[in-house]
C-alpha positions in Angstrom: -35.1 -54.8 13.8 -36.9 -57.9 14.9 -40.3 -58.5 15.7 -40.0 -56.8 19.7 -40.0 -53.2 18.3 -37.1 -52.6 21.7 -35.1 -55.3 20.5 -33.5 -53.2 17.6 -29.6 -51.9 17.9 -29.3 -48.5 19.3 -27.0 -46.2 17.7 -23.6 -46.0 19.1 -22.6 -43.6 21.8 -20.4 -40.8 20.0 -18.2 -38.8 22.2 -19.5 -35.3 22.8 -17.0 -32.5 21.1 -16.1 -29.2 23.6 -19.0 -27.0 22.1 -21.9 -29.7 22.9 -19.7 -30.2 26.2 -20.4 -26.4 27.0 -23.8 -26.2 25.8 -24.5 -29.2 28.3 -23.3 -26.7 30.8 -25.0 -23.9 30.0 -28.4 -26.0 29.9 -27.3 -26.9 33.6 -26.8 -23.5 34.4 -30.4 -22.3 33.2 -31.8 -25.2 34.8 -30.3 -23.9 38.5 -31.6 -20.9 37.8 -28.2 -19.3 37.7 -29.3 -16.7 34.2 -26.3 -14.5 34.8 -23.8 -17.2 34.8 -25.8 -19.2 32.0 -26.1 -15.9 30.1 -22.2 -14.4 30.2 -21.4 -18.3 29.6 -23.8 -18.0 26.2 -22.3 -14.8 25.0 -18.8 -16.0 25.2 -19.7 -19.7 23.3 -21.5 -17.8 21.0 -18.4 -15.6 19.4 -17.3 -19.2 18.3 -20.3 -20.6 17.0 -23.0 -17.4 16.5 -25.5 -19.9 14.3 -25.8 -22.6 17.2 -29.2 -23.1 17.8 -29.1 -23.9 21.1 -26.3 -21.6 22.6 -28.8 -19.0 21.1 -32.0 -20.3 22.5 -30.4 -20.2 26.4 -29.1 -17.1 25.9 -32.6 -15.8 25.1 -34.4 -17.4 28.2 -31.3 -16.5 30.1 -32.4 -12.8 29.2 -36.2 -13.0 29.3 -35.7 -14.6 33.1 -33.0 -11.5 33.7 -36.0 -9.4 32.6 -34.0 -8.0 29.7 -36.4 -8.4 26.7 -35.7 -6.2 24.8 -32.2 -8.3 24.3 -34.2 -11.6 24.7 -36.3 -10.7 21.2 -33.1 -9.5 19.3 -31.7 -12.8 20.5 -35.0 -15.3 18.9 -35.0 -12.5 16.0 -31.3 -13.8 15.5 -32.4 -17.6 16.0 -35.2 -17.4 13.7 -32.7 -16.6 10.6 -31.0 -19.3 11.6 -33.6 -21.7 12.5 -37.1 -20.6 11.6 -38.1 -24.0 11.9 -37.3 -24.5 16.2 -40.0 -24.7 17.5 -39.1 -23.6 21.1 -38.0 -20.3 19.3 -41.8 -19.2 18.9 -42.6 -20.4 22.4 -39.9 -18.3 24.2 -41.0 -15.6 22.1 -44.6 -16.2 23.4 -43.0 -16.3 27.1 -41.9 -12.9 26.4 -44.9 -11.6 25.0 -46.5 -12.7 28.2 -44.4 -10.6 29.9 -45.0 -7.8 28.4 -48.9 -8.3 28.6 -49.0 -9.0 24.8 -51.5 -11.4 24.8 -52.6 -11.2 20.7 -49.2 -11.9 20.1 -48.0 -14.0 22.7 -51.1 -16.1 21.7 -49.9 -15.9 17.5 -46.4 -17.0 19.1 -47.7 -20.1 20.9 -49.8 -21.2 18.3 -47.1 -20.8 15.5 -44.9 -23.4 18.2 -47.9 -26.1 18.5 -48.0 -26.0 14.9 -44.8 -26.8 14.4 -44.1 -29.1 17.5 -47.7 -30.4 19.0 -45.9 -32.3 22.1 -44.9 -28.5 23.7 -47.5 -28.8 27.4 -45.7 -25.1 28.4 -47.3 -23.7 24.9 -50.0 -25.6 25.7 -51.2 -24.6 29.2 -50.0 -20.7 28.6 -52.5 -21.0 25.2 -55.6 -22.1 27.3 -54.5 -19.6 30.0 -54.4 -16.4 27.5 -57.5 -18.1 25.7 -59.8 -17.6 29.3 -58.2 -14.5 29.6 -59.3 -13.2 26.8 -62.7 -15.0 26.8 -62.4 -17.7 24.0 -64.0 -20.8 25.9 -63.7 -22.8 22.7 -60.2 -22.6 22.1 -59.4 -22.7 25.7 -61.0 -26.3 25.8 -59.1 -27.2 22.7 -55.8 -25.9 24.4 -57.1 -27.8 27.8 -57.8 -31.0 25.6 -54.2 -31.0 24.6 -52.7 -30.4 27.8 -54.6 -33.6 29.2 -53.5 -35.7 26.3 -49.9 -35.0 27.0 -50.6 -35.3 30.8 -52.1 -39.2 30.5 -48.4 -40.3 28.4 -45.3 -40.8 29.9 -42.9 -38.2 30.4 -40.0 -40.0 28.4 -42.1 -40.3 25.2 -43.7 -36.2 25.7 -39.9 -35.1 25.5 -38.8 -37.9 22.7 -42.0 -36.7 20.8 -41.2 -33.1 21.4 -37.5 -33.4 20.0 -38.8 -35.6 17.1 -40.7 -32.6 16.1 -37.8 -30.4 16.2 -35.6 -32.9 14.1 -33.7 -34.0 16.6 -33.9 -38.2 15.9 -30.7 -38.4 17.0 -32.0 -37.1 20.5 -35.3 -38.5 20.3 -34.8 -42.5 19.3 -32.9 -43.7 22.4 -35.1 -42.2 24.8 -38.2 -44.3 23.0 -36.4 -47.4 23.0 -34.9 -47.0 26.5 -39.0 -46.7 27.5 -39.7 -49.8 25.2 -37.0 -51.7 27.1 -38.3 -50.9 30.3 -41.9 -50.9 29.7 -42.6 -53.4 27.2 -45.0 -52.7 24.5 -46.7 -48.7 24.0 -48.8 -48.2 21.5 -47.2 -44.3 21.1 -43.7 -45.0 21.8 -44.0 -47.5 19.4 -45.6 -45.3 16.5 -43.0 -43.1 17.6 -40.3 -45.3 17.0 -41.5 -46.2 13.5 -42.1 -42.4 12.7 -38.1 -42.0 13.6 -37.3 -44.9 11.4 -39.5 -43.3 8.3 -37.7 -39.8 8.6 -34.5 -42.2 8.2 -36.0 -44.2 5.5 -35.8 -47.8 7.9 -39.2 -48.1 6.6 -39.0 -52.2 7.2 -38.4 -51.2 10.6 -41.3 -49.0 10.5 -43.7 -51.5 9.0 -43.2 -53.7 11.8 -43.3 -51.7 14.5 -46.5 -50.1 12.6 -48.0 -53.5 12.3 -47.3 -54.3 15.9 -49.1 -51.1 17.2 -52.3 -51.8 15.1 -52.5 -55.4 16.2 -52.7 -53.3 20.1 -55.0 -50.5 18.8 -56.6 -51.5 15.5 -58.9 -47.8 16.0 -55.6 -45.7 16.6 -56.2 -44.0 12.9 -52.9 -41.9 13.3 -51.0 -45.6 13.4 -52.8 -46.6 10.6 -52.1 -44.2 8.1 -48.6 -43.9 9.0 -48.9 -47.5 8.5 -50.0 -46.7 4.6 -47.3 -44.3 4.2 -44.8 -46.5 5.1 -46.2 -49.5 2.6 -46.3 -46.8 -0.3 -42.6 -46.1 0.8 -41.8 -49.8 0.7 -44.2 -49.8 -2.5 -46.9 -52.1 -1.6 -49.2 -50.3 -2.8 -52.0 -52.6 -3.1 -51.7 -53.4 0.7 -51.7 -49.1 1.3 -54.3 -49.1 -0.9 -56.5 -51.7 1.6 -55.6 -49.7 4.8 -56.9 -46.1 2.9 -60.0 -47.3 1.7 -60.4 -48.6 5.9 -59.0 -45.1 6.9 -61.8 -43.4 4.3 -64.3 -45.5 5.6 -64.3 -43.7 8.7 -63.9 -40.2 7.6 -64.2 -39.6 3.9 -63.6 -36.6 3.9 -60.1 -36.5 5.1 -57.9 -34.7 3.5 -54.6 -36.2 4.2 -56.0 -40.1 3.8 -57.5 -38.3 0.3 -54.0 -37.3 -1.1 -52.2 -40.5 0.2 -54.9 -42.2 -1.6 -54.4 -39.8 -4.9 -50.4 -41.1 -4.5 -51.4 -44.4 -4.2 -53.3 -44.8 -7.3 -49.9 -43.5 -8.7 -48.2 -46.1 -7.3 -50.4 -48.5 -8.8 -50.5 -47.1 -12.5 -54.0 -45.9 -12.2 -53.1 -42.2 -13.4 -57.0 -41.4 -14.4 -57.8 -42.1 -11.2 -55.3 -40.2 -9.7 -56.1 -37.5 -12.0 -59.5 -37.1 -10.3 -58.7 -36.9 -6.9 -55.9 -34.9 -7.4 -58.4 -32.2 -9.4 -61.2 -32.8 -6.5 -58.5 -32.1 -4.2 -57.0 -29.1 -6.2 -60.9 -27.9 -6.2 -61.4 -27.7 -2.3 -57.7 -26.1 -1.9 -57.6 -23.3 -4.8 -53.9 -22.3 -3.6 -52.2 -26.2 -3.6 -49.8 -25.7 -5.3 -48.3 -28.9 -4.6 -51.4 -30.8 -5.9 -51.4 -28.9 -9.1 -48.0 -29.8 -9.4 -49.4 -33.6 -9.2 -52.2 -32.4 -11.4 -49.3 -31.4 -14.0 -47.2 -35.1 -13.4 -50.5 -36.7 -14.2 -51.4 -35.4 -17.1 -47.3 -35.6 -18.6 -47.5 -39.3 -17.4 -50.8 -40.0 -19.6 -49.3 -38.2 -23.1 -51.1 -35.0 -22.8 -48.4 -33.0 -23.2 -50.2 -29.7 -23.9 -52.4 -30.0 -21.0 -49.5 -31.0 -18.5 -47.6 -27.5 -19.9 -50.5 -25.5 -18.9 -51.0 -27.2 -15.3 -47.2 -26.8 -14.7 -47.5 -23.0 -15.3 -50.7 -23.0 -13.3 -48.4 -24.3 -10.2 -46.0 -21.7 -11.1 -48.9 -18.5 -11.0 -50.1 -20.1 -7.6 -46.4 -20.3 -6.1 -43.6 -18.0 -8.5 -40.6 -19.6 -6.7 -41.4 -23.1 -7.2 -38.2 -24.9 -8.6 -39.5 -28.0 -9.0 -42.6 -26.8 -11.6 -39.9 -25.1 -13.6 -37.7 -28.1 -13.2 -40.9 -30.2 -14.3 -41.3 -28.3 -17.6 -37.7 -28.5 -18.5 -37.6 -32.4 -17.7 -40.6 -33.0 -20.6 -37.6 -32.7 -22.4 -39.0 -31.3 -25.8 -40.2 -28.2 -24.1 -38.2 -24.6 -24.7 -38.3 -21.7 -22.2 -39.1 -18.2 -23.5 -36.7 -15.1 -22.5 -38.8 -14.0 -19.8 -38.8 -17.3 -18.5 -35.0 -17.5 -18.3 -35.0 -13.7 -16.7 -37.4 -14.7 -14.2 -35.8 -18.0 -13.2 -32.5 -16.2 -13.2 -34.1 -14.0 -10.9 -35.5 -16.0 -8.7 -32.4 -18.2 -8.4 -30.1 -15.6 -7.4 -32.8 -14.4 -4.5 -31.8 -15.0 -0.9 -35.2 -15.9 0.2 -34.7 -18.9 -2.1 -35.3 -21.7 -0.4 -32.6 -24.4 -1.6 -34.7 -27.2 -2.9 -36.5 -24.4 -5.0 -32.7 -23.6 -5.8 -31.6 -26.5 -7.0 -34.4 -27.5 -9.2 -34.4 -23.9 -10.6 -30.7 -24.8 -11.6 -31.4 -27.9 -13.0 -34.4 -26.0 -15.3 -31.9 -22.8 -16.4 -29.4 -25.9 -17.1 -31.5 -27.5 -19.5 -33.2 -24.1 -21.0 -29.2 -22.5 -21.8 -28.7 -25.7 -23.5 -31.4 -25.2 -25.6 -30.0 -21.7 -26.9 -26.7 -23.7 -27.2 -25.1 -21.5 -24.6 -22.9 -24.5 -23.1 -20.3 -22.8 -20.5 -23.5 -21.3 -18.7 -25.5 -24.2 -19.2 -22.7 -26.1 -17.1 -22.3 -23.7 -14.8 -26.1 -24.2 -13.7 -25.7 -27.8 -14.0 -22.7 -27.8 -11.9 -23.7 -25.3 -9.2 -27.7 -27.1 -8.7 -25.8 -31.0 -8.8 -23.3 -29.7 -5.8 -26.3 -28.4 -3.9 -28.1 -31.1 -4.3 -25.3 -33.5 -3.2 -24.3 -31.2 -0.2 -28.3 -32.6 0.8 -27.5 -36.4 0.5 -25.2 -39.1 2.5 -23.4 -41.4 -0.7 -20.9 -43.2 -0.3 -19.3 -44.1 -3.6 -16.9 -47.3 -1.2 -20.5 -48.9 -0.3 -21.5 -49.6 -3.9 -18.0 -50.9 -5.3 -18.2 -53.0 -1.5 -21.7 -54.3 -2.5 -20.5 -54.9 -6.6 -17.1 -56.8 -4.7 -19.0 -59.3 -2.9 -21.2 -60.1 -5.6 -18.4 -61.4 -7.3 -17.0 -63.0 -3.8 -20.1 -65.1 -3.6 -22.0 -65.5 -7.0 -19.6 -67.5 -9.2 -19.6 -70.0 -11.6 -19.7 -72.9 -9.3 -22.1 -71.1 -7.0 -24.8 -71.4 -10.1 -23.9 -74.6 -10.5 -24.5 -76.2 -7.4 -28.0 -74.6 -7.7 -29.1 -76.0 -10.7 -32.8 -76.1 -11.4 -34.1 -73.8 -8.5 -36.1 -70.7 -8.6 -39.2 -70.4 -10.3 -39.3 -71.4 -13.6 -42.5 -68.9 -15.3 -40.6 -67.0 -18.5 -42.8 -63.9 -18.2 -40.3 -61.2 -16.2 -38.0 -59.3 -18.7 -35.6 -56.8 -16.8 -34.0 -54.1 -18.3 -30.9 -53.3 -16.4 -28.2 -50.6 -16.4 -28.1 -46.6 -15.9 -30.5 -44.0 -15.8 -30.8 -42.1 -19.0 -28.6 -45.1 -21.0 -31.9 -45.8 -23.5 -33.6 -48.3 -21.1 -37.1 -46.6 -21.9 -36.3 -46.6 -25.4 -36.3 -50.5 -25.0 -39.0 -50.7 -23.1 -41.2 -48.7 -25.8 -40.4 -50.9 -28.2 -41.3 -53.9 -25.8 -44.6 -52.9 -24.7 -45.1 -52.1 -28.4 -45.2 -56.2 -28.8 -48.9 -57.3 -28.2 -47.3 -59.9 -26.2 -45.6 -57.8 -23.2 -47.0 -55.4 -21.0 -44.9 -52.4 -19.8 -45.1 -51.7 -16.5 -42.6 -49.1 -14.9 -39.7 -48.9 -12.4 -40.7 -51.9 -10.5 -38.9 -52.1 -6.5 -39.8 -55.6 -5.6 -36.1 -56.8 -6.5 -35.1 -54.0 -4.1 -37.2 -55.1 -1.6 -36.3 -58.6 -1.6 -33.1 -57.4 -1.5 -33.6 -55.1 1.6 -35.3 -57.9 3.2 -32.4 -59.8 2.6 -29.7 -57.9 3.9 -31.2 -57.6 7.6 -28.8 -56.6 10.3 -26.4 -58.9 12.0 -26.8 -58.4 16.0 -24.5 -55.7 16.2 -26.5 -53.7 13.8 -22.7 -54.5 11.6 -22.5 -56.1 8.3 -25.5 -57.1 6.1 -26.2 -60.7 5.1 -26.4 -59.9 1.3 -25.1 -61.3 -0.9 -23.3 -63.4 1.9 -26.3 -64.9 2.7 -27.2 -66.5 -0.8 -24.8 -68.9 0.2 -26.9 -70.4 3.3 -30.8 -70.2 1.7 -32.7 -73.7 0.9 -32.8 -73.8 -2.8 -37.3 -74.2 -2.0 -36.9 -70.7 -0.5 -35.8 -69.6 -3.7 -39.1 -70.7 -5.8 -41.2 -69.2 -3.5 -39.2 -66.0 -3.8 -40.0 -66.2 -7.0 -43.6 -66.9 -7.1 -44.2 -64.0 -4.4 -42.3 -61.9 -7.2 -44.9 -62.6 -9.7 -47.4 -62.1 -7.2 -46.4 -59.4 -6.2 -46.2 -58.0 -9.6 -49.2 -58.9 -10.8 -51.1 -55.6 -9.4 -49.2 -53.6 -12.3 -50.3 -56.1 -15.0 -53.3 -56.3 -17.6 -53.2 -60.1 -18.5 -50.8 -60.4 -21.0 -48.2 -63.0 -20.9 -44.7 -61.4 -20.6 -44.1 -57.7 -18.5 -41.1 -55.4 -18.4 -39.3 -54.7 -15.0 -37.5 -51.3 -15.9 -36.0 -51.1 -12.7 -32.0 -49.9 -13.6 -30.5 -51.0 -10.4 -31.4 -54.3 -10.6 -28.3 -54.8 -12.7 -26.8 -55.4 -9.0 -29.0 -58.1 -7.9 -28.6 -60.3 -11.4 -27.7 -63.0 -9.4 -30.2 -63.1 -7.5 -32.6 -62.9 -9.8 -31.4 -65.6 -12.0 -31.8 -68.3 -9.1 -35.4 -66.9 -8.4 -36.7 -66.7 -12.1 -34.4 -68.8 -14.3 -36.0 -68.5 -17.1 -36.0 -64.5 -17.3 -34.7 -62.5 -19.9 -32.3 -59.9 -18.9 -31.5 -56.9 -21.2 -28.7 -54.4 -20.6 -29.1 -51.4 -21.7 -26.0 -49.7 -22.4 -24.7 -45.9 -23.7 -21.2 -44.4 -24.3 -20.1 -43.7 -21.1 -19.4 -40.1 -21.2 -23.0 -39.7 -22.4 -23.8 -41.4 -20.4 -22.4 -39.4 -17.4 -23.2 -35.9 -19.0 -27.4 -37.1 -18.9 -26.9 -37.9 -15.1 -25.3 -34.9 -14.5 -28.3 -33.2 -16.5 -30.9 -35.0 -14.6 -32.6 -34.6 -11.1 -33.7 -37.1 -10.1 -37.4 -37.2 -7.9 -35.9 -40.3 -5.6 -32.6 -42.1 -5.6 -30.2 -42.3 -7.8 -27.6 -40.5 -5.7 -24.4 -41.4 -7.3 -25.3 -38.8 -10.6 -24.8 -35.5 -8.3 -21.1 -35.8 -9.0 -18.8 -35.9 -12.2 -16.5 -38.2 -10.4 -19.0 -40.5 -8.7 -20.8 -40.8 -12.0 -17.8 -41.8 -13.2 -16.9 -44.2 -10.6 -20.5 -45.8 -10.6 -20.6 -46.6 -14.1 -17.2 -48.0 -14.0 -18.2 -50.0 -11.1 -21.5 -51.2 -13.1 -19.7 -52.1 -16.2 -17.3 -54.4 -14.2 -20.3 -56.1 -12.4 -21.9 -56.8 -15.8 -18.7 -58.4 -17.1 -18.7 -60.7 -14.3 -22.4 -61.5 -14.9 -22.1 -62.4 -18.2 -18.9 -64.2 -17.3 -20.8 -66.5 -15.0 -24.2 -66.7 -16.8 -23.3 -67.1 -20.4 -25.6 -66.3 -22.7 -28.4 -65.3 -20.0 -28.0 -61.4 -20.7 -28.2 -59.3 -24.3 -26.1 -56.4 -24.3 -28.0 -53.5 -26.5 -26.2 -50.5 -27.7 -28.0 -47.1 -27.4 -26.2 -46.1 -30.3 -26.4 -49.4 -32.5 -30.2 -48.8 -31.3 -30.4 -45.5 -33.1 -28.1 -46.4 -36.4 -29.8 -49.5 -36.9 -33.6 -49.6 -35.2 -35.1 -52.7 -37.4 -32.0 -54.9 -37.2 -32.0 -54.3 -33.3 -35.6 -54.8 -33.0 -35.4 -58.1 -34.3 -32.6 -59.2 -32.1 -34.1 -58.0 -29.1 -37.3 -59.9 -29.8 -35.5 -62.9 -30.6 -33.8 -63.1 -27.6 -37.0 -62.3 -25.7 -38.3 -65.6 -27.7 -41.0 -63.2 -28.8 -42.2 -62.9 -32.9 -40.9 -59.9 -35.1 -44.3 -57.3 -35.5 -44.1 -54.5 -37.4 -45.8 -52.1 -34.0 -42.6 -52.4 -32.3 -40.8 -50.3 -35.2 -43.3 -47.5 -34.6 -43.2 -47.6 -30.6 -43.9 -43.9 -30.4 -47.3 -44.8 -31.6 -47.7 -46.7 -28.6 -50.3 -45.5 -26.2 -49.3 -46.2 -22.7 -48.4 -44.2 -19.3 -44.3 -43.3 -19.1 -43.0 -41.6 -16.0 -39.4 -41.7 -16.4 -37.5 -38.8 -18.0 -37.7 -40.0 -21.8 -41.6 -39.9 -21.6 -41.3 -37.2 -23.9 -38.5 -38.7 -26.0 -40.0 -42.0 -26.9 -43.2 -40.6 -27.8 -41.3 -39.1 -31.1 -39.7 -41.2 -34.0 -36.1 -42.2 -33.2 -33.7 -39.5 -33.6 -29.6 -39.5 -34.0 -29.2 -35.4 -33.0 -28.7 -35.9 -29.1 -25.9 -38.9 -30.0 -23.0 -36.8 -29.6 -24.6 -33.7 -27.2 -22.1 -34.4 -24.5 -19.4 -32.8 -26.4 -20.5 -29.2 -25.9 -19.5 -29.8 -22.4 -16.1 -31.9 -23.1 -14.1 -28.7 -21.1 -15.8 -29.2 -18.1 -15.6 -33.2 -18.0 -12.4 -33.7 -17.0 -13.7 -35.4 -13.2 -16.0 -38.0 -15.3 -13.4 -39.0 -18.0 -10.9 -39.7 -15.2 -13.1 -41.7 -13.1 -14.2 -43.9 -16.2 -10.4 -44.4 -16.7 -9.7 -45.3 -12.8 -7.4 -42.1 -11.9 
């Protein structure tokens, strides 16, 4: 997306199958008037498809217009087990209380539909009807208040709004930008854009358009915090950090600016800080669960392990089904679940009012805790059936990564260095540790940031976001520039991606002289982090592949890191990764050191000094005794590297060797 918010590529046109062909005619039929036709035409469809939201929803006001209501509410009884979420579902049903001179619960039904979907003017004008009706002045000038808001904006962005609130972006985005291209600049239509492009993680799209709007209406609050949202997504924190503390300057007491803020201080490493707000927050809101959960992260994050144990199982008496607090006390990794733990996860699991994402983390926890008791087939079983729910939620596309890995090699050869000699920015401090999740990356990062020399930071995503900034759309919204692009950039523009790197950088840093990117993706982008910061040491951090594999499958993952929901795509990732990093080191000799989890483990002192020596960095004896270290961890081996090294979990895999047939064929390219 450029600058001119309208000037973006809309999605392309897809050809509507014979099921959206005849729903388009029933919604013609109701809109005639013709309820007979548009309700026999309903009933028929709906023998094929008897979850389709929308065949379901006509047939309903097809009925409550035929003044049959008694079939009308079996009909939005039926929808809401499909689709408790529709909005428009709770507003027919408020129609039809109407009609039947219901007004308590014709009112409960229209308010359940503004919560859900505040751009609905029927829901609207029927609440501050009922409201006189019934005598409530003050609500009924709320409900008028609305009604008039919706009134003063255009049409076209009332019904994009509305579908965005009933998750239909697909609907929703080219009405906006039609509006845009007509109209020019709106300050709504605009935040409505970027809101679309957040919910489909396009959050440089969303920054601009963000950006734009405020530079229009620097007072429209909504725009700015959606603004801060989408810098924490792009993780510019200390630039989210700048617009909350503008937001809270104008109402402090907000409670949504307050827990973006909390998150914020997250972002930024300031976990005490965090702490507090999360715990002021938890103290006006006794029943957040969600912020005790934080409360809990906090708390693991800082080394207090006891403390975090508690707050988990405080998150768990507020809200029983909550996956991701039991998931949260398995992932501390040294924890053990009780019996009546297991029976009550196993419980809750198998329940049908189990929402999935409670599911799935639930899985992931009984996973770990059947493990623990060394009963392996069951253990993998929960592993297996929590990792396919899980993937069933994401769009990965294994051909995308080994397309990316491909071009690398295309562009970034020997000869391609050469003829860029001497660019970049030349400040040693960066180190990167590269290479998979759960490979012993924070392992060597412990014994880093044990060095009085280097600060460890965490996960950083400014590579990433170079990189995303990089890639950019071609005009057709086709092919993206990276790593193509490399090719075509002024060797200057490469020191001064540099230096904004280090500038960038420096809010996660305490003064000392060298810092630790952790960030395992970056193995991707080596080249182009060798011609920004030449002088960078680069450490991959390698495992044995099929343990390698077996802790992705183990691990759920908060963000990212799609490719481990899947034996086979494990599989195929860290063969594709191990290919890349022979092509790296093929064309930048002697710029990476390959370290061995397992020649880690056998031999700790003799690796220590050869990872310091590479780093150019003297031997100290505090880097043997990293697990003394005081410092905040958030990945998974928080727990782990807190504890002398250990050789037990070496060869762990093997309990599930049965099952791994999909990952040991990948590896091997079958």
């Amino acid at each position: 997306m450029s600058a001119s918010p309208a000037a973006a590529p809309e999605p392309s046109a897809r050809t509507p199958g014979p099921v959206e062909t005849e729903v388009g005619r029933i919604r013609s039929l109701v809109e005639r008037r013709e309820f007979a036709a548009a309700l026999e035409a309903a009933t028929t469809l709906l023998a094929q498809v008897p979850e389709n939201r929308d065949v379901l929803y006509l047939r309903a006001v097809s009925e409550r217009h035929l003044s049959r209501l008694d079939e009308a509410f079996a009909t939005l009884d039926r929808l809401e087990r499909a689709h408790p979420d529709f909005s428009r579902l709770h507003q027919e049903r408020g129609h039809c209380h109407m009609l039947r001179r219901d007004a308590p619960r014709a009112i409960e039904a229209f308010l359940v539909a503004v919560n859900r979907n505040p751009a609905l003017p029927a829901s609207w004008r029927a609440l501050e009807g009922l409201y006189r009706m019934v005598g409530d002045e003050a609500n009924a000038q709320t409900a008028a208040s609305h009604v008039a808001t919706l009134a003063r904006l255009p049409p076209e962005i009332v019904t994009a709004t509305s579908l965005f609130h009933d998750h239909e972006l697909a609907l929703a985005e080219p009405i906006v930008r039609r509006y845009l291209l007509q109209h020019g600049n709106h300050v709504e239509a605009m935040r409505l854009l970027a809101r679309i492009g957040i919910e489909r993680e396009a959050f440089d799209d969303a920054e601009i358009l963000l950006d734009a709007a405020l530079e229009l209406a620097p007072d429209y609050h909504a725009a700015r915090f959606d603004f801060a949202r989408t810098l924490l997504h792009r993780h510019k924190h200390r630039r989210a950090l700048e617009e909350l503390e503008r937001l809270l300057s104008k109402d402090p007491d907000n409670r949504n600016y307050r827990t973006l803020l909390a998150t914020t201080y997250v972002g930024i490493g300031d976990h005490e800080r965090a702490l507090a707000l999360y715990r002021a927050l938890r103290a006006d809101a006794p029943q957040a669960a969600a912020v005790q959960l934080s409360i809990a992260h906090c708390l693991k994050t800082l080394g207090r392990r006891d403390e975090a144990i508690d707050a988990y199982r405080e998150a768990i008496a507020i809200r029983p089904n909550y996956g991701d607090a039991y998931w949260s006390l398995a992932n501390l990794k040294t924890f053990r679940f009780g019996d009546a733990d297991v029976a009550r996860m196993r419980e809750i699991e198998a329940a049908a009012d189990t929402p999935t994402v409670d599911r799935y983390h639930l899985c992931f926890a009984l996973g770990k805790a059947l493990a623990d008791r060394g009963e392996w087939a069951d253990s993998f079983r929960c592993y297996e059936r929590g990792n396919a729910l899980k993937r069933a939620e994401i769009d990965y596309r294994p051909e995308t990564i080994e397309e990316q890995a491909r071009l690398q090699v295309q562009v970034c050869t020997r000869e391609f260095f050469d003829a860029r000699r001497g660019v970049g920015c030349p400040d040693p401090a960066p180190i990167f540790i590269v290479g998979l999740p759960r490979s012993g990356s924070t392992l060597l990062e412990q014994i880093l940031a044990s060095h009085s020399q280097v600060e460890g930071t965490m996960e950083l995503a400014d590579i990433p976001r170079l990189v995303n900034d990089l890639q950019g759309r071609s005009a057709r919204g086709g092919l993206p520039r990276y790593p193509e692009g490399l090719t075509g950039i002024d060797p200057e523009e490469f020191r001064r991606f540099g230096e904004r790197y280090l500038a960038d950088t420096r809010a996660y840093r305490v003064g000392k002289p060298r810092f630790i990117d952790k960030m395992p993706n970056n193995f991707r982008h080596l080249g182009l982090i060798h011609l920004i910061l030449p002088n960078a040491k680069i450490i991959d951090a390698r495992r044995d592949p099929m343990a390698c594999g077996v802790g992705n499958f183990e691990q759920l993952f908060a963000s990212g890191q799609e490719f481990t929901y899947s034996l086979e795509e494990i599989g195929r990732y860290y063969r594709s990764y191990v290919e890349l990093m022979d092509h790296w080191s093929r064309v930048l000799p002697g710029r990476i050191l390959l370290m061995r989890h397992e020649q880690v483990v056998d031999d700790l002192e003799g690796s220590v000094r050869r990872l310091l020596a590479f780093c150019e960095l003297d031997f100290e004896p505090g880097c043997l005794e990293f697990h003394k270290t005081q410092r905040s961890v958030r990945t998974a081996s928080s727990e782990q590297v807190r504890q002398p090294i250990y050789k037990d979990g070496l060869d762990r895999w093997r309990h599930y060797e049965p099952w791994l047939g999909p990952l040991r064929a990948a590896l091997d390219g079958r």
